[in-house]
C-alpha positions as MATLAB code, in Angstrom:
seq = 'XXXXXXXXXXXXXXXXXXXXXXXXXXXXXXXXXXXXXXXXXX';
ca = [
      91.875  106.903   91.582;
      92.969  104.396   94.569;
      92.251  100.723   93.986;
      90.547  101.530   97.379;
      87.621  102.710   95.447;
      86.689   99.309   94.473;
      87.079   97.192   97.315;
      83.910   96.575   99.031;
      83.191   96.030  102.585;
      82.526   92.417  104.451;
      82.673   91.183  107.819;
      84.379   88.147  106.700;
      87.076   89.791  103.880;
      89.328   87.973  101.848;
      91.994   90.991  101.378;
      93.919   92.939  103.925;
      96.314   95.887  103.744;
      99.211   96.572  105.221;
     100.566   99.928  107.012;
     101.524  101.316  103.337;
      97.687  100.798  101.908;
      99.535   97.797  100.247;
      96.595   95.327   99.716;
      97.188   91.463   99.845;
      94.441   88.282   99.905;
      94.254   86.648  103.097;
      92.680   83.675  101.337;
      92.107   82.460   97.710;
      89.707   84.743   95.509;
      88.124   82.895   92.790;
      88.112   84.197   89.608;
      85.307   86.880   88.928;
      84.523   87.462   92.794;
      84.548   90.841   94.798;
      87.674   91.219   96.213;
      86.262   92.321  100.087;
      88.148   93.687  103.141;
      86.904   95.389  106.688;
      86.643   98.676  106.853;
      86.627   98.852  110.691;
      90.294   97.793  110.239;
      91.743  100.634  108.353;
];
C-alpha cells in the first residue's frame, strides 16, 4: 500500500511531493499531527 493512502487532504498542507511521488514537509510537523498535502496539486 502507498504511503499516499494516509495522507489527508488540506488547503493549507504541510507536505509536498515531488515528480517521483517522493513526499517531503514544507514546514515543521509536530509530533502526533496529520501529515496533510493538496490534492489539487498532484
Amino acid at each position: 500500500m502507498s504511503v499516499g493512502w494516509f495522507l489527508n487532504h488540506s488547503n493549507e498542507p504541510n507536505a509536498e511531493n515531488d515528480e517521483h511521488y517522493d513526499y517531503y514537509a514544507i514546514r515543521d510537523i509536530p509530533k502526533g499531527a496529520e501529515i496533510l498535502i493538496d490534492y489539487d496539486k498532484l
